[in-house]
N, C-alpha and C positions, 0 to 999 in steps of 0.2 A: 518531683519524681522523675527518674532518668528511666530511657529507653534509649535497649538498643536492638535497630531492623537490623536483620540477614538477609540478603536475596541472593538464594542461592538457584545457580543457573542448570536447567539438564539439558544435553546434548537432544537436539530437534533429528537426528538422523539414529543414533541408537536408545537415548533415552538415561544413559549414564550423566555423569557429571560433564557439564562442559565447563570450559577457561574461560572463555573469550567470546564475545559476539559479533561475527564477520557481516559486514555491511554489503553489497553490491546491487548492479541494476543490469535489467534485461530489457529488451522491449517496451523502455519508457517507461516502466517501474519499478522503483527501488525496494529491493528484501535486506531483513537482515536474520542471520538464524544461531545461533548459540551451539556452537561446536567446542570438542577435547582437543587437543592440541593435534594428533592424528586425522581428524576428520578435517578439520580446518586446514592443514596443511593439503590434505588429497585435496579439499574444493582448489585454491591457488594454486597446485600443481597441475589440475586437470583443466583449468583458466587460461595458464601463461601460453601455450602458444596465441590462442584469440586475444588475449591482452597487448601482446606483441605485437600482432597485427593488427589492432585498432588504431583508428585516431583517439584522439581527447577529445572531447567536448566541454563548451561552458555547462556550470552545473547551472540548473534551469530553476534553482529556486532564487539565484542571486541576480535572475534576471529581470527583477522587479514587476511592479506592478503587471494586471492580466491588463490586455488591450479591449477596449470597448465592444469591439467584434465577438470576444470569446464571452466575456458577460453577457451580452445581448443572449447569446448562444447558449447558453446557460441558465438564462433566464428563461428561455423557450423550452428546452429540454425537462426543466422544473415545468411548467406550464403543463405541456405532455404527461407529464408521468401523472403529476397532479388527475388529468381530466382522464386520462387511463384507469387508475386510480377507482375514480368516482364511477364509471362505468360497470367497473368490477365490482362494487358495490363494499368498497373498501375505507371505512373510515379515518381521513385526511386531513388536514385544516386547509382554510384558504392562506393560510400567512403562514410563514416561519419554515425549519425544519421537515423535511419529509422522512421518516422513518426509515432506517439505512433497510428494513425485511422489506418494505412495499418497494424501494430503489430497485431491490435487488428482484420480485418477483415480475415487477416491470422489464429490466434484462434481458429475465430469460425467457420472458412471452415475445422479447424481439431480438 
């Protein structure tokens, strides 16, 4: 039996069709959002002069492995939210995964 997927894309700023899916990053996070060729085009036009005037940067995912400091740190951060968590009277596990809503409800209490 043959299938076939469609995935058709809508424009994130007015909700029509979009073309294309423009990638970039801000503030050490990267977006990407699904524009028509007119939206797409105004994001890169209202970009290029800040583009111009940037430097380049290495991209930070080809920069290999995390160093033992940011795991450690991560590890602790995990630890926190965990015992935050339990405080609140929030059901956790002690191992694995922490639930991206309780991550996130931990956030914004700090």
């Amino acid at each position: 039996m043959a299938q076939q997927v469609q995935v058709l894309l809508v424009d994130d700023v007015d909700g029509g069709t979009a073309e294309e899916t423009v990638s970039f990053a801000l503030d050490g996070k990267s977006y990407e959002i699904d524009l028509n060729a007119d939206n797409a085009e105004e994001l890169r036009r209202s970009l290029t002069p800040f583009v111009e005037s940037a430097r380049k940067t290495r991209n930070t995912k080809a920069a290999g492995p995390k160093r033992k400091n940011q795991q450690s740190s991560s590890r602790e951060r995990t630890a926190e939210i965990r015992a935050w968590a339990k405080q609140q009277g929030k059901q956790v596990n002690d191992r694995g995964r922490i639930p991206a809503s309780i991550v996130a409800e931990y956030e914004a209490a700090h």
